[in-house]
N, C-alpha and C positions, 0 to 999 in steps of 0.2 A: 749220847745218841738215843734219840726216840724214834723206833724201829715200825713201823704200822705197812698195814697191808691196804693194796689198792688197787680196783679192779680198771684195769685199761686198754683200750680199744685201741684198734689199727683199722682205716680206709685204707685199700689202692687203688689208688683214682686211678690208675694203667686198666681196670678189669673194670671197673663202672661202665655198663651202656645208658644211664640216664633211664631204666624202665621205671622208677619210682614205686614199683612190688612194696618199697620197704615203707614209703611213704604213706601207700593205699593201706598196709596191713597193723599200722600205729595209727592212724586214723581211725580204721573201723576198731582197733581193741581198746583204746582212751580216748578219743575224744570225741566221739559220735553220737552230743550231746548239744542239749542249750546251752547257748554260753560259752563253749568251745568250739563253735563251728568255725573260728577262723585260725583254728589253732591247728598248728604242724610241728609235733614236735620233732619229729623227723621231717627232714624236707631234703632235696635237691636241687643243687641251683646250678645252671650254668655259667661258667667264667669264661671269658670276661663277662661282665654282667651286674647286673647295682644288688642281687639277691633278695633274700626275704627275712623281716622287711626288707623296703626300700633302702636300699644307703645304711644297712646297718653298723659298716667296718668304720664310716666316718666318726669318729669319735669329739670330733670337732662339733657335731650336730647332736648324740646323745649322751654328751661324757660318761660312758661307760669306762669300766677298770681301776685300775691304778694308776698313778704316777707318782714320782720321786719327789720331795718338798721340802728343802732344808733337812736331805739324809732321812726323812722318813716316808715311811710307802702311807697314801693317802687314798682314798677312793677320789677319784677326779671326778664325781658328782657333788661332793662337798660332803664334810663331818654330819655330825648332830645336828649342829644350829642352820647349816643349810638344810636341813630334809625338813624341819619344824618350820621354815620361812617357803620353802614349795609344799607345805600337806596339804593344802587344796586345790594347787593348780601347779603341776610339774613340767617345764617347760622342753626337758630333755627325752620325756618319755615318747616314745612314736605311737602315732595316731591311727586309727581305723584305717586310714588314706594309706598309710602310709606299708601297712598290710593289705586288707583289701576288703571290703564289704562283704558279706558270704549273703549268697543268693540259689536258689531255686528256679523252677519255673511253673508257669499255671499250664498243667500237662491237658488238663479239662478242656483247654481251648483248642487243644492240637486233637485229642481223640472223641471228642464231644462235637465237634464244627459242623455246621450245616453242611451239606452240598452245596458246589458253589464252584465259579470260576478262578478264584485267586486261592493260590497254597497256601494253608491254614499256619501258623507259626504258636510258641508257648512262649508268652515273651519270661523273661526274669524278673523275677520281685524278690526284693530283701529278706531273708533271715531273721534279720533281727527288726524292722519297722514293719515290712508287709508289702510294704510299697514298692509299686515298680521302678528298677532301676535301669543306667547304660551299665551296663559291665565296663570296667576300663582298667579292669588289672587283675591278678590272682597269684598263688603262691608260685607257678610257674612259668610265670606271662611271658619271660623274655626267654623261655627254654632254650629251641634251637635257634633261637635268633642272638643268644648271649655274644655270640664273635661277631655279629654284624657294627655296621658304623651305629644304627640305631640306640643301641642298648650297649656296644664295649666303652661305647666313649663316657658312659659316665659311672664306671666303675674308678675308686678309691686310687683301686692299685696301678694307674696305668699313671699317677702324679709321678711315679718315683721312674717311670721307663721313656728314655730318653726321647727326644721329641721326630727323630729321624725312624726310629725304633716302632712308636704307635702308631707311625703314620703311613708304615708299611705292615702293621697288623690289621688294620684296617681295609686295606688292598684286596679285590676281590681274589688273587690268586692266592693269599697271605691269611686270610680269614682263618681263622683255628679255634677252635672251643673245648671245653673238657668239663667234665660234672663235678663237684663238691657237694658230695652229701654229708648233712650238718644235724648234729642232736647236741642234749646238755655235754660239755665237756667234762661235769663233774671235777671243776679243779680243785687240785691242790688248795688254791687260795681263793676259795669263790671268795668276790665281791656280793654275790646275793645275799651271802650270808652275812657278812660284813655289814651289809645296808641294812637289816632287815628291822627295821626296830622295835618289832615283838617277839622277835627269835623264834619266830615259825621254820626260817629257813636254816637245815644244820647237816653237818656230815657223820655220815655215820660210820662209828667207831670202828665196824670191822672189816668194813668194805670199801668206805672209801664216798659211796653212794650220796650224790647230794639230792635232800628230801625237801619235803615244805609242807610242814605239819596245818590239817587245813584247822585244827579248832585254835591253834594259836594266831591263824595269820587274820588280820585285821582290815587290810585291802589297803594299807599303805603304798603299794607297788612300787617302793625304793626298790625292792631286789629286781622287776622289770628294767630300770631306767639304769640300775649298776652293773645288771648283768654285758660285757661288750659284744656277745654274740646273739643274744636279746631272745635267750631260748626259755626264758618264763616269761609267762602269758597271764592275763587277767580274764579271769570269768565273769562275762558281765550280769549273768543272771545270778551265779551263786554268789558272785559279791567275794569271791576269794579268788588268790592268785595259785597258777599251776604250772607245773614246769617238768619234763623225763624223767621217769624214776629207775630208767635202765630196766624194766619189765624184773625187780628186785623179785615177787611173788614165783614166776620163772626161773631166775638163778638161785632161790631158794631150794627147791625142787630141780635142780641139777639142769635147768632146761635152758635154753640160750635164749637172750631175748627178742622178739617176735622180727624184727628188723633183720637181724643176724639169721635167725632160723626161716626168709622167707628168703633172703637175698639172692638173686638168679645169677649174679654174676660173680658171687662168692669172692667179694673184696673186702666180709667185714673180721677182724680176727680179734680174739677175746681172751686177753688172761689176767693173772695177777700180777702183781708188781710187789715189792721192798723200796718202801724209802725210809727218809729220817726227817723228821719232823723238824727237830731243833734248825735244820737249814734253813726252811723253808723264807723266813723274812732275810735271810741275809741274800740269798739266792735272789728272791723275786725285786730287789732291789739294783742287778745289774743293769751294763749298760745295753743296750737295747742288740746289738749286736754278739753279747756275750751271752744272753739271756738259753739260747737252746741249751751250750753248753751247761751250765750252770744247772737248768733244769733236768739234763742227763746227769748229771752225777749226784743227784738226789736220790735215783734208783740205786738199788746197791743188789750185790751180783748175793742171787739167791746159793749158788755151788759154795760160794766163801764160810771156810769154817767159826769164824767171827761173827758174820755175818746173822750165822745160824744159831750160833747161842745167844745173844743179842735179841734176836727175834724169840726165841724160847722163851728167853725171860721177860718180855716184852709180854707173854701170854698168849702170840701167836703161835693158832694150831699145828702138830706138826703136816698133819692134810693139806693146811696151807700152804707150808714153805715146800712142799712137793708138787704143790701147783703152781707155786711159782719157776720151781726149776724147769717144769715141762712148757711156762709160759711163750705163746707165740710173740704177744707182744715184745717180752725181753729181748727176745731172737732179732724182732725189725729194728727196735729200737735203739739196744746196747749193743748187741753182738753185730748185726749184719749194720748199723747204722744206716740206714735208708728211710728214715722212716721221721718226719718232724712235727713240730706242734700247729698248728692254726695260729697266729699274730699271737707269740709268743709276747711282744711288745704291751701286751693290755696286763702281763702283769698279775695274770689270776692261775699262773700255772695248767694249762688245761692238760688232761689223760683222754684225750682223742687224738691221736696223731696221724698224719700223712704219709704213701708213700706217692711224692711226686709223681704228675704224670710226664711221661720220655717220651715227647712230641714226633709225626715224623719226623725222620734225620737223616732219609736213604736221598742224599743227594742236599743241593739250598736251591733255593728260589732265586732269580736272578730277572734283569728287566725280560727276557723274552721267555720265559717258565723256569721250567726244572733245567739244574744241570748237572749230570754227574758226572762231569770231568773228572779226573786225578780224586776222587771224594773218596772212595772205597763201597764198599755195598752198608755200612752202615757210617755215616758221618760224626761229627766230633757235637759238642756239646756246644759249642761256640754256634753252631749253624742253626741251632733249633728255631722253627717259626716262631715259638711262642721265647719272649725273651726273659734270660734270666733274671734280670731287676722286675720283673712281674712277680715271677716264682718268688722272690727273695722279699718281696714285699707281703706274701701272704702267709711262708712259712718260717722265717729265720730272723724276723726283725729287718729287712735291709742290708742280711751280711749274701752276699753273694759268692763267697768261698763255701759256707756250706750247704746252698743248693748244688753248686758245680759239683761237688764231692760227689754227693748223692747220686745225679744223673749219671758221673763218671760209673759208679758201681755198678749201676745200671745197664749199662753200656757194655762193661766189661762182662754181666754175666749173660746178656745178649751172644757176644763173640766168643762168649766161652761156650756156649750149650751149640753152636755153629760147626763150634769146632767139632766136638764132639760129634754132633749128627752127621755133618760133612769130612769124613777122616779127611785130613791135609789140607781142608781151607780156610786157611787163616790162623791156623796154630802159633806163628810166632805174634799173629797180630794182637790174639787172645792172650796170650801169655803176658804180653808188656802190659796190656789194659790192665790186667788183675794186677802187677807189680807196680802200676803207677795207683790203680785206685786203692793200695791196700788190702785186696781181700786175697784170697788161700784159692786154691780149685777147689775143695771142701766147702768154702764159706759158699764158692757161687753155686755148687752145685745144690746146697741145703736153701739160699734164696729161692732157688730155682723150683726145689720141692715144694716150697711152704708157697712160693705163688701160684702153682701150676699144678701140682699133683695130691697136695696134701688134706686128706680126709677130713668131716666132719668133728672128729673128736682132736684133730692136731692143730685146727683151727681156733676151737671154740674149747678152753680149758675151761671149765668152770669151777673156785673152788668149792667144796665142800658146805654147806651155813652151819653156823657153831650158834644159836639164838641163848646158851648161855652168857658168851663172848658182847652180845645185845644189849643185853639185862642188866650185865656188869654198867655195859658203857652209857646204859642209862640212870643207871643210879649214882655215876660218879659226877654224872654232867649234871645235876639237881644240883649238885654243890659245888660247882665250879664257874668263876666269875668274870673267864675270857668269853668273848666274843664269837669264837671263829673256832672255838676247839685247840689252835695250836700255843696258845700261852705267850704271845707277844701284844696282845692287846688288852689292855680293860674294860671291863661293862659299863662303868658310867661314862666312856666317852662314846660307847658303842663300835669300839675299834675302827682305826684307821679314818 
């Protein structure tokens, strides 16, 4: 058992209103420079919807990730000898178009204009040429148009939702959208790092934090093209590639990072984690429907007394393992299980996870509108507008047993806090829900806190920085010959 500590994050896409606060405030703090102007390392996107980029999730168009190959995990962009037969021209990496031109406007013309009978305008011109452009796309273009026929029908995920199913999401009365906001996932098993073939990109030993050192990186942009969620970026003036560093200078200093600490809707939660390394390749090789599971039980429960000298010896802090026990994330993740990964399927392990969003459900839609006949005041999980082989397609691989779970818990801590507010309505209804979806009155009531009432400091654990812990795990990576940090791959093949 190799026992390491990892800092990981929770969305609830239920509390997202789509202001983009977290978007505009990582913006102005990294990237509001030359050369990063098209960059969002944080972004929000509306689903259904193709995101940003374009079409990122199709992996058919940037083989980003893993996949399985004769029982071993491979990055699906090709080994060594593929990256040396694309280093001048990469046919998987996405294009300018395919994010979006960053432009300006000539303000001169709108506050300078003569007098005159026609309204003066400042048209746009490039960023990066000078020259004037049409504007014809940007990091939020399909915002609140993502549920329309427009912009849902050529999302990824609607291939896997049955053809009766999208064709009534589509339907003006059926129309439904929801935000996914998206930064580095810092997985388990980055592919960036995997690709990277100067080993600029590396995790760091005591956090987990995946970096990209700029004096090593060389402007290969394998780790662009390997990354699946395509959250490094290429600077085209400094000629080096860049990617979230989790605002690392921040959780050093105890402080949350700028996203977290700006967020209006307070859906971002922040703790450590315990896993075991030595899993990690046996794990990230499941079947695509096994893969959450699998990925949960890499965590391992910070109270366990095993667990705990294991991590001792291991040389994690005890500071640590007491930020781990206070961890929100553990709570969404392990204990209250409501909480999954992003296309677990690509196979890079990510530590951003989901809690689903619980679509309306007071009543279904039916051809002449709403009806809540015989439905109850809140309906079953079977009724939601938005279908479960969508959900299931973005956060569990395709399994649809554990999105349902999920929503069911949901559900039931809805009926329970009702009950509660409402003495006597719906008490036996609440009861069954929490014994069919497994959870305690305890478990829902503590969901209920940590989504709705729970403070700044219960949200956002921070552990402690130990830059001894650093130093160590720098000097030991000078002489060490894997790839990726976890010891299943070699350096001269450049792993996987």
């Amino acid at each position: 058992m190799d026992i390491r500590s990892q800092i990981v994050t929770v969305f609830h896409l239920d509390k997202c209103i789509g202001c983009h606060t977290c978007s505009v405030l990582c913006k102005n703090t990294w990237t509001d420079r030359k050369g990063a102007e098209y960059m969002w390392w944080n972004n929000v996107e509306a689903k259904p919807g193709t995101g940003y980029p374009s079409k990122w999730e199709d992996q058919g168009i940037y083989k980003g990730g893993f996949e399985v190959k004769g029982g071993n995990l491979r990055l699906k962009s090709g080994g060594k000898l593929n990256a040396l037969k694309n280093i001048f021209h990469n046919p998987d990496m996405p294009e300018l178009k395919d994010y979006y031109e960053p432009w300006t406007y000539k303000y001169n013309e709108l506050f300078e204009a003569p007098e005159g009978n026609d309204q003066p305008t400042a048209r746009p011109v490039s960023l990066i040429t000078g020259e004037n452009i049409d504007v014809k796309s940007g990091p939020n273009w399909d915002d609140e148009l993502g549920g329309s026929a427009d912009y849902a029908k050529n999302d990824v995920n609607l291939a896997k939702v049955p053809e009766a199913e999208r064709k009534a999401m589509l339907e003006l009365e059926r129309l439904f959208f929801f935000y996914l906001p998206r930064m580095c996932n810092h997985c388990l098993n980055p592919a960036c790092v995997a690709a990277c073939p100067s080993g600029a990109v590396y995790k760091r030993g005591e956090d987990g934090i995946v970096l990209l050192n700029q004096n090593k990186c060389r402007a290969w942009r394998m780790c662009v093209s390997a990354c699946p969620y395509k959250k490094t970026y290429y600077n085209w003036s400094a000629g080096k590639s860049e990617k979230c560093i989790l605002c690392y200078p921040r959780l050093e200093s105890g402080q949350a990072p700028a996203c977290m600490h700006s967020c209006v809707g307070r859906i971002r939660y922040l703790g450590v984690m315990l896993y075991d390394a030595d899993r990690i390749e046996a794990y990230a090789k499941a079947p695509d429907a096994e893969l959450v599971d699998r990925q949960l039980e890499l965590y391992l429960d910070p109270q366990d007394p095993s667990v705990i000298a294991a991590a001792k010896k291991a040389g994690i802090a005890d500071s640590t393992i007491t930020a781990a026990q206070r961890s929100p994330s553990y709570k969404f993740i392990k204990e209250f299980k409501i909480a999954l990964p992003l296309h677990p399927e690509f196979r890079t392990l990510p530590n951003l996870f989901y809690v689903p969003p619980l679509s309306p459900i007071i009543g279904a839609v039916e051809e002449r509108g709403y009806s809540f006949a015989s439905k109850g005041f809140i309906g079953a999980v079977a009724e939601m507008r938005l279908p479960l082989a969508y959900l299931a397609s973005l956060f569990s691989g395709g399994n649809l047993d554990k999105v349902s779970g999920v929503l069911a818990r949901m559900i039931a801590v809805r009926l329970r806090r009702r009950a509660v507010t409402v003495p006597g309505a719906g008490t036996a209804a609440a009861e069954k829900a929490l014994d069919d979806s497994g959870l305690t009155a305890a478990m829902a009531d503590g969901i209920y806190r940590l989504t709705s009432l729970a403070a700044f400091g219960e949200r956002i654990v921070i552990p402690p920085a130990h830059r001894e812990e650093a130093i160590e795990t720098l000097e030991a990576a000078s002489d060490y010959k894997g790839s990726n940090g976890f010891g299943f791959t070699d350096k001269p093949e450049r792993g996987l």
